[in-house]
LUMDRENMI-909339 format. One record per atom (N, C-alpha, C): residue in one letter; atom name; residue number from 1; x, y negated, z negated. Coordinates in nm, 2 decimals, always signed. Each point is the difference from the previous one (the first is absolute). Last residue first. Layout:
N
<atom><res>a</res><atom>CA</atom><n>NUM</n><x>X</x><y>Y</y><z>Z</z></atom>
...
This chain:
73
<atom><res>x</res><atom>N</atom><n>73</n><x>-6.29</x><y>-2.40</y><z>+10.75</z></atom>
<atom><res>x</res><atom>CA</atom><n>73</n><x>-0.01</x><y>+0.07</y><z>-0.15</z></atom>
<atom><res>x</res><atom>C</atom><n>73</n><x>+0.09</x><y>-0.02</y><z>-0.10</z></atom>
<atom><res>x</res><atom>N</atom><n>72</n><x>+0.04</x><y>-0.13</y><z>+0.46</z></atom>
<atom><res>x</res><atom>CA</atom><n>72</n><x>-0.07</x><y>-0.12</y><z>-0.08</z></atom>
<atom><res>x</res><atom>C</atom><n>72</n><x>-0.06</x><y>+0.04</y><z>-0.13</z></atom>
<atom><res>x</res><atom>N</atom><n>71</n><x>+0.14</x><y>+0.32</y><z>+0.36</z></atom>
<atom><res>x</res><atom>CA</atom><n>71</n><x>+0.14</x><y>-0.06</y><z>-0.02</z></atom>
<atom><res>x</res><atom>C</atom><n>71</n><x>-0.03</x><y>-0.18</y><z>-0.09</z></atom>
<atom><res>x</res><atom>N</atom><n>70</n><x>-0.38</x><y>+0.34</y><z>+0.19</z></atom>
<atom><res>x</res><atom>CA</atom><n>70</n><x>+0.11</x><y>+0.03</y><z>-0.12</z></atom>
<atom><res>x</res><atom>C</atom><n>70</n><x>+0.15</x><y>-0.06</y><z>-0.07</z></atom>
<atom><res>x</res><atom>N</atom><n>69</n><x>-0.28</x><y>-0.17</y><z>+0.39</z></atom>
<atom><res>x</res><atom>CA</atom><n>69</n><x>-0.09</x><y>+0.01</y><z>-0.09</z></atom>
<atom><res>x</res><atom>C</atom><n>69</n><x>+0.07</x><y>+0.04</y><z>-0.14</z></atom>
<atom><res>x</res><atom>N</atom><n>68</n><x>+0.18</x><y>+0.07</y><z>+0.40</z></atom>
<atom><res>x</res><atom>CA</atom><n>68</n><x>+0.02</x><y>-0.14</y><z>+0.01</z></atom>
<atom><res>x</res><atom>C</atom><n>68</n><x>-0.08</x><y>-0.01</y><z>-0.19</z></atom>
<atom><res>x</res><atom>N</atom><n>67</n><x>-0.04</x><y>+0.41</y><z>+0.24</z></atom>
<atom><res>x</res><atom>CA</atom><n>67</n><x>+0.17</x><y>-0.04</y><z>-0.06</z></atom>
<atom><res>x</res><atom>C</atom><n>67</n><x>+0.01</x><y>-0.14</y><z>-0.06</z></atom>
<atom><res>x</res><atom>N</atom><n>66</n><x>-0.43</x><y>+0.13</y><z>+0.23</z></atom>
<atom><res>x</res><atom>CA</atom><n>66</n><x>+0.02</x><y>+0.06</y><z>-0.13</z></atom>
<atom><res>x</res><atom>C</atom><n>66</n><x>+0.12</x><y>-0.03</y><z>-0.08</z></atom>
<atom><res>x</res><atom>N</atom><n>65</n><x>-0.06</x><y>-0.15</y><z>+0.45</z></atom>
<atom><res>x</res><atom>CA</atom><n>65</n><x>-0.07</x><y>-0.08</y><z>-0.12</z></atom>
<atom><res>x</res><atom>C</atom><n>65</n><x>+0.00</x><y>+0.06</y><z>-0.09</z></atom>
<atom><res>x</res><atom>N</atom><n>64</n><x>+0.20</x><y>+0.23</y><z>+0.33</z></atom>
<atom><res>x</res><atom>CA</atom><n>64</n><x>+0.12</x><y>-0.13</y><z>-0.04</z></atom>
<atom><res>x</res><atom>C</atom><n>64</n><x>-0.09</x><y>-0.07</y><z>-0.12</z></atom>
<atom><res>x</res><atom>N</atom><n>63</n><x>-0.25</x><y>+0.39</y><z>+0.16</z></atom>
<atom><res>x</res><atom>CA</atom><n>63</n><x>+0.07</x><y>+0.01</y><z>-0.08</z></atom>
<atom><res>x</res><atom>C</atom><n>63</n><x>+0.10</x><y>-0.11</y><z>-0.04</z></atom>
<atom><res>x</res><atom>N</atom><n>62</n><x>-0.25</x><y>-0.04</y><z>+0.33</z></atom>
<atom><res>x</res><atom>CA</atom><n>62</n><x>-0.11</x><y>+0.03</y><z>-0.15</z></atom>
<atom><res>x</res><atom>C</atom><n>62</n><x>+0.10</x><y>+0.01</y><z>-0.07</z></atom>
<atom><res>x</res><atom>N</atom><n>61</n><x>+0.11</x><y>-0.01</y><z>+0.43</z></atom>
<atom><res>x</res><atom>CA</atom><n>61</n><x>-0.01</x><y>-0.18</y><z>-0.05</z></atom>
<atom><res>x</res><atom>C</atom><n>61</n><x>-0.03</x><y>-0.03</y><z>-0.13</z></atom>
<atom><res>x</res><atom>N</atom><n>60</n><x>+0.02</x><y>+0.48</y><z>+0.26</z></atom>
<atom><res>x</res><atom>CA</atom><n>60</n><x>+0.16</x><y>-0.05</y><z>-0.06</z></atom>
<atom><res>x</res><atom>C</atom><n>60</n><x>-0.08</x><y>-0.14</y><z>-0.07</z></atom>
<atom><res>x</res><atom>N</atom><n>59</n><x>-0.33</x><y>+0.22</y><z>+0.15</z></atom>
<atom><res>x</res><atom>CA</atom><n>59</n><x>+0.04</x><y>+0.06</y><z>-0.12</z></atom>
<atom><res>x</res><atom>C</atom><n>59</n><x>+0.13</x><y>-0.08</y><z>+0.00</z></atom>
<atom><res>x</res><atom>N</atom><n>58</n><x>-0.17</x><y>-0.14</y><z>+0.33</z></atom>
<atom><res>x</res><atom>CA</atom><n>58</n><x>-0.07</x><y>+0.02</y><z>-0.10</z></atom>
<atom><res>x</res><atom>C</atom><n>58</n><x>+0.04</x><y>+0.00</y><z>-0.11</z></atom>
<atom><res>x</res><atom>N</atom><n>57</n><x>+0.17</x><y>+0.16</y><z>+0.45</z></atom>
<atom><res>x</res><atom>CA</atom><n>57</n><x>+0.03</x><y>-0.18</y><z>-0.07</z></atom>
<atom><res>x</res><atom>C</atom><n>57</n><x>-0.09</x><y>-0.05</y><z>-0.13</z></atom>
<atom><res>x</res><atom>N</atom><n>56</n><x>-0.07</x><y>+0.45</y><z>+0.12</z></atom>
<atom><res>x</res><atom>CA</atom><n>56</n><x>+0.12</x><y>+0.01</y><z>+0.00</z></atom>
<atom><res>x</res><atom>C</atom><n>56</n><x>+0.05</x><y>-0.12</y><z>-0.08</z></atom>
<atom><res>x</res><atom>N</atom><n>55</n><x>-0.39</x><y>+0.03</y><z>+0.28</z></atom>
<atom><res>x</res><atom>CA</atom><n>55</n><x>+0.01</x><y>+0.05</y><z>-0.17</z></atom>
<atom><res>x</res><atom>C</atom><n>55</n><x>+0.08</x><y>-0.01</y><z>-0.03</z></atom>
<atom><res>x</res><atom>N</atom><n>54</n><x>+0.01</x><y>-0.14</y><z>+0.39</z></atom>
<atom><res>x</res><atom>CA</atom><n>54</n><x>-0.04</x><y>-0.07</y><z>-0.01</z></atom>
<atom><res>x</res><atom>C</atom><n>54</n><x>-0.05</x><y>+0.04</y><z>-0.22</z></atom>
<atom><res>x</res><atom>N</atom><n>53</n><x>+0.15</x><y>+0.32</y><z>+0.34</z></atom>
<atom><res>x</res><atom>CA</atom><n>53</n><x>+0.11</x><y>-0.12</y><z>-0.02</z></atom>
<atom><res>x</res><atom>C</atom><n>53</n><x>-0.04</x><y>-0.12</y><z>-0.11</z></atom>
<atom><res>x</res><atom>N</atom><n>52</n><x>-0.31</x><y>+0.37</y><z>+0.17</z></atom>
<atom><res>x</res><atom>CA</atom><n>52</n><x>+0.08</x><y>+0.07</y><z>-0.09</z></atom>
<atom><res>x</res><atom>C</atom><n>52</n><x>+0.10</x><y>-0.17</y><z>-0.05</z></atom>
<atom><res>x</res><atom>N</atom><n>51</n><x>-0.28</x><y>-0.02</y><z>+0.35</z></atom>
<atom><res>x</res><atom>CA</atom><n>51</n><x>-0.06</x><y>-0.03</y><z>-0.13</z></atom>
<atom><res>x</res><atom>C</atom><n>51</n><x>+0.11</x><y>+0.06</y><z>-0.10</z></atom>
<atom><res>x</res><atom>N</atom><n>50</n><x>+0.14</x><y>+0.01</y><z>+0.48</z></atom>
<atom><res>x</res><atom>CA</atom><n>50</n><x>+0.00</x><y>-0.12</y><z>-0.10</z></atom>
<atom><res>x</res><atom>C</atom><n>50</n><x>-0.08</x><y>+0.00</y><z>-0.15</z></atom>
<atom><res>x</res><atom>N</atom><n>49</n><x>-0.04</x><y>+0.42</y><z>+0.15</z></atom>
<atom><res>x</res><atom>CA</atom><n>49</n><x>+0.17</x><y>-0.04</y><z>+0.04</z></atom>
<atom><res>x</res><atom>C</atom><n>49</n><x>-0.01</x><y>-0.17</y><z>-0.06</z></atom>
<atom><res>x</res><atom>N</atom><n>48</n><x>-0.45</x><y>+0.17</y><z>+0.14</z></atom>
<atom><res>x</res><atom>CA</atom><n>48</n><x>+0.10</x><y>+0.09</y><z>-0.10</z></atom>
<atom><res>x</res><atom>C</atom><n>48</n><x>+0.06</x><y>-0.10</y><z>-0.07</z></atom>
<atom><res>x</res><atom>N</atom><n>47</n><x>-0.41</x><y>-0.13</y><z>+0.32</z></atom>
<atom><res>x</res><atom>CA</atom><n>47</n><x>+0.19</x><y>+0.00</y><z>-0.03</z></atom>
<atom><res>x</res><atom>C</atom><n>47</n><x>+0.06</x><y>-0.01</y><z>-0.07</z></atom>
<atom><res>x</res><atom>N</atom><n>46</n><x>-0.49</x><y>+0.00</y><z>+0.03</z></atom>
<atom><res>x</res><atom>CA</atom><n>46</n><x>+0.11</x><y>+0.13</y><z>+0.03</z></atom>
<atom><res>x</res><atom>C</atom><n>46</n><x>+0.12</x><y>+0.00</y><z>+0.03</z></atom>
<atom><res>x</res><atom>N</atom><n>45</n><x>-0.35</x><y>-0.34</y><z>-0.14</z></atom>
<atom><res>x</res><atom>CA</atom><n>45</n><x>+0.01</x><y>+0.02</y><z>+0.17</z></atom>
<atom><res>x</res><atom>C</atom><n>45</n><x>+0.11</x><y>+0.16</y><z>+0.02</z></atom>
<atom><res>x</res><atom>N</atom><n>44</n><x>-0.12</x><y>-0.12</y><z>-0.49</z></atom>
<atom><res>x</res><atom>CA</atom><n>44</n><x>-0.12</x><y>-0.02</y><z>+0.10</z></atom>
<atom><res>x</res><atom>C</atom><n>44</n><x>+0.00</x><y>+0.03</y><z>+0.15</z></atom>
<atom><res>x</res><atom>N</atom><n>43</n><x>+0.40</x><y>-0.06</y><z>-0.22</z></atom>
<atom><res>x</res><atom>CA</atom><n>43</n><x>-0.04</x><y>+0.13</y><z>-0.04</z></atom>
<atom><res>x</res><atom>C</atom><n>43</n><x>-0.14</x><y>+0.02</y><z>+0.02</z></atom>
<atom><res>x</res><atom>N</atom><n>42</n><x>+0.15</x><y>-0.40</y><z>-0.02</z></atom>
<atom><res>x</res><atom>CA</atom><n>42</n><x>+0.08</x><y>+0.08</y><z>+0.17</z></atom>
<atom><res>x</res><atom>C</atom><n>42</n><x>-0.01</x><y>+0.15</y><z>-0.06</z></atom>
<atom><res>x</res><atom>N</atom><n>41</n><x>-0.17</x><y>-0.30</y><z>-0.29</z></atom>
<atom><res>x</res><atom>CA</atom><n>41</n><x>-0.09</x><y>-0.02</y><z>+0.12</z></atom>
<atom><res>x</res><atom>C</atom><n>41</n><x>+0.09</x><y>+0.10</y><z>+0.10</z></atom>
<atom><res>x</res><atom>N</atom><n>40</n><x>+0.12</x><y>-0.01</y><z>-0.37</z></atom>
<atom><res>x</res><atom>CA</atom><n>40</n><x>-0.10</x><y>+0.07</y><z>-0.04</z></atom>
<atom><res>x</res><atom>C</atom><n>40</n><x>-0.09</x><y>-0.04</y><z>+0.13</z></atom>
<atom><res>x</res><atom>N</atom><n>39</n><x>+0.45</x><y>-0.16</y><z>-0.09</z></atom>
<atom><res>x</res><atom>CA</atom><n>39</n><x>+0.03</x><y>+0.14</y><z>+0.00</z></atom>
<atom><res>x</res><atom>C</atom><n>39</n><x>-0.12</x><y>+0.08</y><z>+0.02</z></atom>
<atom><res>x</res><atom>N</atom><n>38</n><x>+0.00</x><y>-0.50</y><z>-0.07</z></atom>
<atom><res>x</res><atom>CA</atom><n>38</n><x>+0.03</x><y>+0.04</y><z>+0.10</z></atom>
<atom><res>x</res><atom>C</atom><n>38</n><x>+0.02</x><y>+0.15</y><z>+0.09</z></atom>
<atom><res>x</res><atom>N</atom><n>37</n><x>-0.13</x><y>-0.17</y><z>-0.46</z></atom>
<atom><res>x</res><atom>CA</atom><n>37</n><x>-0.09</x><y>+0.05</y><z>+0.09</z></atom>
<atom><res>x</res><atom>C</atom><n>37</n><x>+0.04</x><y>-0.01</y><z>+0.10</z></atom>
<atom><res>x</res><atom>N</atom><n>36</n><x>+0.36</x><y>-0.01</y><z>-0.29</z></atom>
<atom><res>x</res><atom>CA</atom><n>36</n><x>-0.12</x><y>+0.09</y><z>+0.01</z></atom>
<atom><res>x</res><atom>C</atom><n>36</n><x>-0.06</x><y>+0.05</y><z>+0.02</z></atom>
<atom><res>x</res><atom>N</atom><n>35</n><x>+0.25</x><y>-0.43</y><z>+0.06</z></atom>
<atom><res>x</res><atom>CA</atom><n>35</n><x>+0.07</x><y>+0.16</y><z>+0.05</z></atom>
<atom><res>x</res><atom>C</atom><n>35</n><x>-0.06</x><y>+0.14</y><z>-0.01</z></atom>
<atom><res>x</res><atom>N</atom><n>34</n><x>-0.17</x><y>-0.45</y><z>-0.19</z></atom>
<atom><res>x</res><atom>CA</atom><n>34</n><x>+0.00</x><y>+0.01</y><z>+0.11</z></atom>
<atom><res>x</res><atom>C</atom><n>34</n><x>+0.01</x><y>+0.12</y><z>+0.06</z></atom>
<atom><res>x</res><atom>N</atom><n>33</n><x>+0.12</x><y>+0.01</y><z>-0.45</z></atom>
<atom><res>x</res><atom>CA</atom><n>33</n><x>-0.10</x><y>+0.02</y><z>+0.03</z></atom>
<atom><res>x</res><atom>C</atom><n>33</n><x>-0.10</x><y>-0.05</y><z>+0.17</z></atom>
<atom><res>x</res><atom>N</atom><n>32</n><x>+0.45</x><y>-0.12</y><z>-0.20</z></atom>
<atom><res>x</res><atom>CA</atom><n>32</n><x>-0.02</x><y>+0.16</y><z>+0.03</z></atom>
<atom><res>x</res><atom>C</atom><n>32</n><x>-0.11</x><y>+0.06</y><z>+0.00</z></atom>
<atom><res>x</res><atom>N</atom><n>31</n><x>+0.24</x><y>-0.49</y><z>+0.10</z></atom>
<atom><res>x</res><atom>CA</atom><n>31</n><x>-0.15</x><y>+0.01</y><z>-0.03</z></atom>
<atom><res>x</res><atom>C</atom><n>31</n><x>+0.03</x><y>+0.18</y><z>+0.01</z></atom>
<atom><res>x</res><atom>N</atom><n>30</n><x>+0.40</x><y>-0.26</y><z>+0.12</z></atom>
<atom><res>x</res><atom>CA</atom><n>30</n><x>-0.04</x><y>+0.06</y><z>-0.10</z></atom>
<atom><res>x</res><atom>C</atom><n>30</n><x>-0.10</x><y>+0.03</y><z>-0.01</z></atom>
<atom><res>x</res><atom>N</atom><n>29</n><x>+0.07</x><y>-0.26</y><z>+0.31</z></atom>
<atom><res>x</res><atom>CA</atom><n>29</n><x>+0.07</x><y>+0.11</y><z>+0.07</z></atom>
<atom><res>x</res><atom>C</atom><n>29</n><x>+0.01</x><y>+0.10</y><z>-0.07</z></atom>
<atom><res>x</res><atom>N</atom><n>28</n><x>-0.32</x><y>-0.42</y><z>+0.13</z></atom>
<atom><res>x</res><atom>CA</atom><n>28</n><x>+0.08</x><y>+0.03</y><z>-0.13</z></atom>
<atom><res>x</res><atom>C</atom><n>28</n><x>+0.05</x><y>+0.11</y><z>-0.01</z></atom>
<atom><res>x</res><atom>N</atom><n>27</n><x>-0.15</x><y>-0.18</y><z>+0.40</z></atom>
<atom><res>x</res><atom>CA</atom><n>27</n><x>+0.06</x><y>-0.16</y><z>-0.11</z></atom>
<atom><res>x</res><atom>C</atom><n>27</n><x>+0.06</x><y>+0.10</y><z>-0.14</z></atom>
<atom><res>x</res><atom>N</atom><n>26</n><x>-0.12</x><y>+0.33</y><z>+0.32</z></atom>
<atom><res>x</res><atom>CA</atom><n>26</n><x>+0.04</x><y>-0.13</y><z>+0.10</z></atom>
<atom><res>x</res><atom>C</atom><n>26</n><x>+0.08</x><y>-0.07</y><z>-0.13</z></atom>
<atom><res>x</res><atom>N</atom><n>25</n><x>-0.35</x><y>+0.32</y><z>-0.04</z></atom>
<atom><res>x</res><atom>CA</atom><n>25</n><x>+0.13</x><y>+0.03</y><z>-0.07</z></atom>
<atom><res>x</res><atom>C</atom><n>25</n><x>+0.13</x><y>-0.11</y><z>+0.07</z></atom>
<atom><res>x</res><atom>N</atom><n>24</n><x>-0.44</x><y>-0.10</y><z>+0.08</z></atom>
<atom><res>x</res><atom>CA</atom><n>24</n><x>+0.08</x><y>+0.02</y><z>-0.16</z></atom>
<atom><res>x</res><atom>C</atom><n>24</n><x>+0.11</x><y>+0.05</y><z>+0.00</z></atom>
<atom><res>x</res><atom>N</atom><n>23</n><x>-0.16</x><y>+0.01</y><z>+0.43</z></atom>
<atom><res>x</res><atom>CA</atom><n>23</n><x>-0.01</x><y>-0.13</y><z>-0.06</z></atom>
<atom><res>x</res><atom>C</atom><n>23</n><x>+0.03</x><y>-0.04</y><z>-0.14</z></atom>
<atom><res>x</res><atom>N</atom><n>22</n><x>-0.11</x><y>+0.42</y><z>+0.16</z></atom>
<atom><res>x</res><atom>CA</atom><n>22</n><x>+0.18</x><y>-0.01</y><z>+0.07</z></atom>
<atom><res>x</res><atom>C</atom><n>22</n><x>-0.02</x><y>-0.12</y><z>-0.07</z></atom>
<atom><res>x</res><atom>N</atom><n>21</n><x>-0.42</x><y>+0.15</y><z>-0.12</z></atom>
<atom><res>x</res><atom>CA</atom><n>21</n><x>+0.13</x><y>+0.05</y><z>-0.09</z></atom>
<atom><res>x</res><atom>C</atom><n>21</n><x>+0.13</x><y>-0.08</y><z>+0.08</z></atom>
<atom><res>x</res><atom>N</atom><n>20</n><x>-0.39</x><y>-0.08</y><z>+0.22</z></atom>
<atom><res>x</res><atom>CA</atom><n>20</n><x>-0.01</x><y>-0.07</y><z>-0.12</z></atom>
<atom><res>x</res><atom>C</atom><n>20</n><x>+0.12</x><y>+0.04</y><z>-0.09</z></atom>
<atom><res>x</res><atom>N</atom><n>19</n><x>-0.07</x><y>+0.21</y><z>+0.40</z></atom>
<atom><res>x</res><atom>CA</atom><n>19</n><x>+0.09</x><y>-0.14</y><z>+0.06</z></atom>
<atom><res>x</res><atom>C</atom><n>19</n><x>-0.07</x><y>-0.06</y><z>-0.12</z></atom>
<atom><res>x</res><atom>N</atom><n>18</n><x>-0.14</x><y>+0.43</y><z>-0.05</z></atom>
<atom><res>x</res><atom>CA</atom><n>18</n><x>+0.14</x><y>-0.01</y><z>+0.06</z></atom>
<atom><res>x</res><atom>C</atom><n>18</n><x>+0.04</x><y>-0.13</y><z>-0.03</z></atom>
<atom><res>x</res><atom>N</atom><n>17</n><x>-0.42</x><y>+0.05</y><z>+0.02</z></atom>
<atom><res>x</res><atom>CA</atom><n>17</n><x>+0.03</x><y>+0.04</y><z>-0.14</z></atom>
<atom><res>x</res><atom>C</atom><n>17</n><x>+0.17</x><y>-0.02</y><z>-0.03</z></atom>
<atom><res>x</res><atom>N</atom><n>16</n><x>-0.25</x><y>+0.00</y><z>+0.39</z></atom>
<atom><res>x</res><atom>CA</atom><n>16</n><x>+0.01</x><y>-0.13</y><z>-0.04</z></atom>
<atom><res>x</res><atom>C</atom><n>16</n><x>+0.04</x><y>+0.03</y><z>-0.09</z></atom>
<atom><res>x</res><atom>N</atom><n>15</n><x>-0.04</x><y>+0.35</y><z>+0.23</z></atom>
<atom><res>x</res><atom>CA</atom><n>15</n><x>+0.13</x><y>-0.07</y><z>+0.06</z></atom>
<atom><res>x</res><atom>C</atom><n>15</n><x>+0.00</x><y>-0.14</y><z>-0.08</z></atom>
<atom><res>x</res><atom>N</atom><n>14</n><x>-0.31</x><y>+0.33</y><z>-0.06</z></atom>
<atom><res>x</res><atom>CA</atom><n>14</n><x>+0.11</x><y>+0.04</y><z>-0.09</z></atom>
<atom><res>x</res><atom>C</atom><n>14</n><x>+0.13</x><y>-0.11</y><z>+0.07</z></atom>
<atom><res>x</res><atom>N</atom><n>13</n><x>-0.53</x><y>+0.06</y><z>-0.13</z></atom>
<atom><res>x</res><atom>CA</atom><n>13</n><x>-0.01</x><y>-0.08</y><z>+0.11</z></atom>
<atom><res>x</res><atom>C</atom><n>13</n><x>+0.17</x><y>-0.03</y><z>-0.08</z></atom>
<atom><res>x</res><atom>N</atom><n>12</n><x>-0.35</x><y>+0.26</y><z>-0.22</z></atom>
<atom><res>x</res><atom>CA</atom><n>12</n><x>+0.10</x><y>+0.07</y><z>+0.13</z></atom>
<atom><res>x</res><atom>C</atom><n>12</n><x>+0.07</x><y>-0.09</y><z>+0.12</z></atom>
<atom><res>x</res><atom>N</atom><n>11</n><x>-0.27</x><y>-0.09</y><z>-0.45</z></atom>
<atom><res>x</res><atom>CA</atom><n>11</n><x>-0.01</x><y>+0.00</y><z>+0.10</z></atom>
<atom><res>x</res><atom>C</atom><n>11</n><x>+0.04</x><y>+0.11</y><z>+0.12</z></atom>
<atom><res>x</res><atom>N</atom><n>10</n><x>+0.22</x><y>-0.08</y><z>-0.37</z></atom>
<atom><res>x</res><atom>CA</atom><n>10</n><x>-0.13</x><y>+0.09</y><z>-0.01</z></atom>
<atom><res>x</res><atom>C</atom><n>10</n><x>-0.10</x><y>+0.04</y><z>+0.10</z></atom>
<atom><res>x</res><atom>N</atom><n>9</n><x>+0.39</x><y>-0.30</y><z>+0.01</z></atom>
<atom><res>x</res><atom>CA</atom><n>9</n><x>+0.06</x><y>+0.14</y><z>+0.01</z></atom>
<atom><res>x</res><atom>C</atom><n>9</n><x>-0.12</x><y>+0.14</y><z>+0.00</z></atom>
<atom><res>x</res><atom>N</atom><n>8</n><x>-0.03</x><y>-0.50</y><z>-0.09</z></atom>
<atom><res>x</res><atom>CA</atom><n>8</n><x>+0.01</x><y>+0.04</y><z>+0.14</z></atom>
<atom><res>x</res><atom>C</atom><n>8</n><x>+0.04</x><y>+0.07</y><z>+0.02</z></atom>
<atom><res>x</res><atom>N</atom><n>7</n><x>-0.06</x><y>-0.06</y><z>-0.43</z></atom>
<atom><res>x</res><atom>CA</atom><n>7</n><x>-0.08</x><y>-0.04</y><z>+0.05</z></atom>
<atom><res>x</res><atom>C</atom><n>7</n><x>+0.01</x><y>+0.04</y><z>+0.18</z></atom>
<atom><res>x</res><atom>N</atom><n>6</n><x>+0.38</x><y>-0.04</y><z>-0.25</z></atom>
<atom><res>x</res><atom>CA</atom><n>6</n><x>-0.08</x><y>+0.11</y><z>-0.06</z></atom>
<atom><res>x</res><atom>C</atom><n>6</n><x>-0.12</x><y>+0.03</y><z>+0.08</z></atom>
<atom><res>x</res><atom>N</atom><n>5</n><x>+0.27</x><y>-0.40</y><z>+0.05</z></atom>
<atom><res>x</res><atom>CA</atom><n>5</n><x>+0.06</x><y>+0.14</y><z>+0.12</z></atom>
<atom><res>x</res><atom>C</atom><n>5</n><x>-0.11</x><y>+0.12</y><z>-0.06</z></atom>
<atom><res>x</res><atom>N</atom><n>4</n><x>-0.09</x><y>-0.44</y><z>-0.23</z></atom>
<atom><res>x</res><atom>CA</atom><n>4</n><x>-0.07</x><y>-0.01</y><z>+0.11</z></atom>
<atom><res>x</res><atom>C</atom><n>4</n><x>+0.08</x><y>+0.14</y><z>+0.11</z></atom>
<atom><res>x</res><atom>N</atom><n>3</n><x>+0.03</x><y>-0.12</y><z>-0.51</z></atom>
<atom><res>x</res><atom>CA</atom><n>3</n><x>-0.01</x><y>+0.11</y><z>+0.04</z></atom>
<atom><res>x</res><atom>C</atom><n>3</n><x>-0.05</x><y>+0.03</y><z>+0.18</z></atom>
<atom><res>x</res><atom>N</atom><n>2</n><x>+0.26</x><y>-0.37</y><z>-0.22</z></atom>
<atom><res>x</res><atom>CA</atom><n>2</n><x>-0.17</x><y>+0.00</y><z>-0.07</z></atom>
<atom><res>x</res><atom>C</atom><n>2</n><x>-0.04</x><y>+0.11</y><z>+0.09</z></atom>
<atom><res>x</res><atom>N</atom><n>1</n><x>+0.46</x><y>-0.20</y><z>+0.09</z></atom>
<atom><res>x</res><atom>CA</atom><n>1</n><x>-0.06</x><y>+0.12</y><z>+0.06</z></atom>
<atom><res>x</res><atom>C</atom><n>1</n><x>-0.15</x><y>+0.00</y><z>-0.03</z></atom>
């Protein structure tokens, strides 16, 4: 990513920002921080509803790494 969706989010330039996150989230289906800023760009173009989702997949991937994490305590 090397923050290049960030970047093009600041921009405003929101559809590339897009097709840099699908693309991640593409190869790595885990990356929760992909999912993110996915949530922060479509929250840039105002779509709610997906951005809400896309938190959602967030938080759930955060948390499996948290479980995962604790379960090596």
């Amino acid at each position: 990513m090397n923050n290049k969706d960030y970047t093009l989010n600041a921009l405003g330039r929101y559809d590339e920002a897009l097709e840099v996150l699908e693309k991640v989230i593409q190869l790595e289906p885990d990356h929760d921080n992909a999912w993110n800023s996915k949530s922060a760009v479509l929250f840039s173009l105002e779509r709610y509803e997906e951005a809400l989702c896309c938190c959602d997949q967030a938080i759930s991937l955060t948390s499996e790494l948290s479980n995962l994490s604790n379960d090596w305590d």
